[in-house]
N, C-alpha and C positions, 0 to 999 in steps of 0.2 A: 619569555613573555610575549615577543611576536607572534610567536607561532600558535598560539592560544587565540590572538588577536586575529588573527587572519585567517584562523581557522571557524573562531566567529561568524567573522562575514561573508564567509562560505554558507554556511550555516543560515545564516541570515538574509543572504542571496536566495538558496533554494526556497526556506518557507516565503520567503516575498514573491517567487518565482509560484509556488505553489497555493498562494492565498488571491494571486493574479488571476488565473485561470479559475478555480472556484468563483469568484466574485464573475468572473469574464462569462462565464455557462449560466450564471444563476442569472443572469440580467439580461444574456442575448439566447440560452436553449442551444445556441453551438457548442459543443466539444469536439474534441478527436475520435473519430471513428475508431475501431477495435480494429485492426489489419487482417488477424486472423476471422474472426467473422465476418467481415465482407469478404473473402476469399470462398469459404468454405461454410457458412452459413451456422456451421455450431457455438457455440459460448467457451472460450479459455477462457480460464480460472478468472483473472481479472476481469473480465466482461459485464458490466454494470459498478463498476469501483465507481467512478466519476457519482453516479446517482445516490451509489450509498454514501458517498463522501459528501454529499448534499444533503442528503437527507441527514447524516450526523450533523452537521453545520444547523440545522432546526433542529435537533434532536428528535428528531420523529424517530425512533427506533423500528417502530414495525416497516416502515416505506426502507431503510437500510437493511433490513433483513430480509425482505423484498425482492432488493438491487440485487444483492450477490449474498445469499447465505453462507456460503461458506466463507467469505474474509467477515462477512460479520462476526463469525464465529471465532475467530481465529485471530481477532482484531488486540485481543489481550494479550495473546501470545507474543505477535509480530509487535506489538508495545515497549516489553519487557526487553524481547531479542533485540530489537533495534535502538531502545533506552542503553542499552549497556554497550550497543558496540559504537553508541553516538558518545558515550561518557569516555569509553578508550580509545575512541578519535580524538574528543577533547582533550585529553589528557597525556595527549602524547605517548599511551603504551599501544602496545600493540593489540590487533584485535583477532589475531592469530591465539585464540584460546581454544581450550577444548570444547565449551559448553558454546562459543558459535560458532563451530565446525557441527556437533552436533546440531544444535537449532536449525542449523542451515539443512541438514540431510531430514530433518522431520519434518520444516517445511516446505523442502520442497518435495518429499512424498504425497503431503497431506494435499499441494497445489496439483501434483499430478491427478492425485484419486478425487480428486474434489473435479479435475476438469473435466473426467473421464465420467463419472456419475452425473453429473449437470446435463450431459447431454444424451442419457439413456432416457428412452421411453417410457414414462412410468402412468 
């Protein structure tokens, strides 16, 4: 029963952690800059996550697909994948399954090709 509890407040640290920052951008327009784009001047995969994660926060859907169209896209998906391996964290089973060992090699193909296209000429 500890380890449920504590794994809570793990849990409940990061969303605090992550609803900090959200409120901390949307009041001051600071965020963290993207490391890879200011190095290198292209867009990886996550490059506008923070904006669309704002613009979900309003529900503006167009201004989030906008931001980063492909995690917009994609946002169901990483839902489902990360629902389940958040349920067998909680639960104490392990998260060494097939289906997210899969999910993990499809998403990170799709973040591959998604980063690689973002940044062709079109």
């Amino acid at each position: 029963m500890n380890l449920r509890f504590g794994r809570l407040r793990v849990l409940g640290v990061g969303l605090g952690v992550g609803l900090a920052y959200l409120l901390w951008v949307r009041f001051t327009g600071w965020g963290i800059p993207c490391p890879f784009h200011t190095l290198t001047g292209l867009d990886c995969p996550g490059c506008g996550i923070t904006r669309m994660m704002l613009a979900f926060s309003r529900a503006d859907w167009a201004a989030a697909r906008a931001a980063n169209a492909g995690l917009f896209y994609l946002s169901p998906w990483l839902a489902l994948v990360l629902g389940r391996a958040l349920w067998l964290w909680l639960t104490g089973r392990s998260a060494n399954t097939l289906f997210l060992r899969v999910a993990g090699v499809i998403t990170t193909v799709f973040l591959v090709v998604w980063g690689i296209l973002r940044n062709l000429p079109l």
